[in-house]
C-alpha angles and dihedrals in degrees: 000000000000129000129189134162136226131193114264117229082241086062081248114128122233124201119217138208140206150167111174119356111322116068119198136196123261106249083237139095084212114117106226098263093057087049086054097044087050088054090047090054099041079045097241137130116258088247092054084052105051088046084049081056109049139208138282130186137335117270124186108232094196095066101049085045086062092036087053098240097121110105133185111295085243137032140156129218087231103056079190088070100055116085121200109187130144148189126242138202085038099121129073099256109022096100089069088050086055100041097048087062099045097045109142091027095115126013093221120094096262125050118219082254104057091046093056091045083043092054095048091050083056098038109004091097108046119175103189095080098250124106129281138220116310113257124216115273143187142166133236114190141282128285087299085075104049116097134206125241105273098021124122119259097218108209108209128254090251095046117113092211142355109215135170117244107190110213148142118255127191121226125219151173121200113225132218106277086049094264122149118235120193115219106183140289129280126183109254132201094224080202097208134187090231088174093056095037088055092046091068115340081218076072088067095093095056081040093064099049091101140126112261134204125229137203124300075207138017113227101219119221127012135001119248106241088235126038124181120201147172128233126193145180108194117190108187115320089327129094105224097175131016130168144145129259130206128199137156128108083265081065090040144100085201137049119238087239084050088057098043088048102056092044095044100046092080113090097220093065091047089069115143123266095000131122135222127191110206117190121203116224135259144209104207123089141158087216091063091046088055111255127139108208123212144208106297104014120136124249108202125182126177142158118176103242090059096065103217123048109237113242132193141167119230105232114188106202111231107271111254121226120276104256091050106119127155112270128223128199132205111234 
């Protein structure tokens, strides 16, 4: 099942459901994350629950996707209180991706890269039900920073660079008692400053604060082992870049539950009633592949299991001059 949400005309959201081709309104005013938050609490999946709802009529996601009605699959009132964060070096292949950027980097054999990639091949999978070795990991903002299908990703005056990165990212709400639920899977645009990052990979962390793109649908339940993807730049009516992509813990040096683990074992992300979108990692990017994206180009991202692609303009914000800096002021 997959489940996505529009804007009303009424500024309400409605949540929609599908298996197959038609999709068809819940017969709820309830956003997804309140429909989540209602089957945490009747103890009951999100599947039983949606079932428990019921459907209305029919709705042509296509259209609302070109009217720009489509939103993330999951949002909060409070955008302080969504958290989209990820883990990198994950995926087989992704350290020479990696690597390649960051050559020259050290001068030892290994770069930092390929040792943390190297450690989650030997411990990133472990089957004794005890945890495994920590990813990388690294945060990208709160709800300000999540962006609807469609919608532009909007790359700062000081970035070096604005690229795509085509990934998977869990959705989850966080119950009561401070207890993650997972409600499904939805393809993300991890949106990355590539330029900056290869400069110094001590620069990752200021790479990542970027805005990133969610959904258009979240794929309810669990996720395939192997998922194959596309991901395109289009530039016109022209393709400049197209490759596949490949996730799924079968393509991967971690387990999903590894991942979860190490981001949710910290207390402050097991906060009540709010909502974190992980993404997963990737090792396929038009950066490496040496192209350099500009204002209004198209991200597109899709994988079959996830119904819609995901599509998204590149917007590079106009340079300020040279003397703009954030100003402080003493209160």
């Amino acid at each position: 099942m997959l489940l996505s949400q529009y804007r009303k005309d009424d500024g309400g959201v409605q949540v929609v459901a599908r298996d197959g081709a038609e999709a068809f309104e819940l017969k709820s005013g309830l956003a997804l994350r309140d429909l989540a938050l209602r089957a945490i609490d009747r103890g009951l999946t999100l599947t039983e629950l949606v079932a428990a709802t019921g459907l209305n009529g029919p709705v042509d996601l296509a259209r609302l996707y070109a009217e720009g009605r489509l939103l993330p699959p999951i949002l909060h009132p409070d955008p302080a209180h969504l958290h989209l964060t990820g883990t990198g070096l994950t995926h087989l292949g992704s350290a020479s991706t990696r690597a390649t950027m960051h050559a020259g980097a050290k001068t030892q054999d290994e770069t930092d890269s390929m040792k943390m990639f190297r450690m989650g091949i030997e411990g990133g999978k472990p089957d004794n039900g005890h945890a495994g070795v920590q990813p990388e990991w690294f945060y990208k903002g709160q709800g300000t920073a999540l962006v609807a299908p469609g919608a532009p990703l909007i790359s700062p005056a000081f970035a070096e660079d604005g690229g795509e990165e085509p990934e998977i990212a869990g959705i989850y709400v966080i119950g009561p008692d401070g207890t993650p639920f997972r409600l499904g899977f939805a393809l993300a645009n991890e949106f990355s400053d590539h330029v900056m990052e290869k400069r110094n990979y001590l620069y990752l962390a200021h790479s990542k604060l970027r805005p990133a793109a969610v959904g258009p649908e979240l794929l309810v339940g669990e996720l395939p082992a192997s998922v194959e993807g596309t991901s395109r730049v289009r530039r016109g009516n022209e393709v400049v870049f197209e490759q596949p992509f490949l996730s799924g813990e079968a393509n991967m040096s971690h387990s999903i539950a590894n991942l979860e683990h190490h981001h949710f074992k910290y207390e402050v992300f097991r906060q009540p009633g709010d909502v974190h979108v992980h993404m997963f990692g990737t090792a396929t990017l038009s950066y490496a592949a040496g192209v350099a994206t500009r204002d209004g180009d198209v991200f597109e991202i899709e994988a079959a299991p996830f119904g819609l692609p995901l599509r998204n303009p590149l917007h590079v914000a106009p340079p300020a001059s040279p003397e703009t800096r954030a100003d402080v002021r003493a209160l």
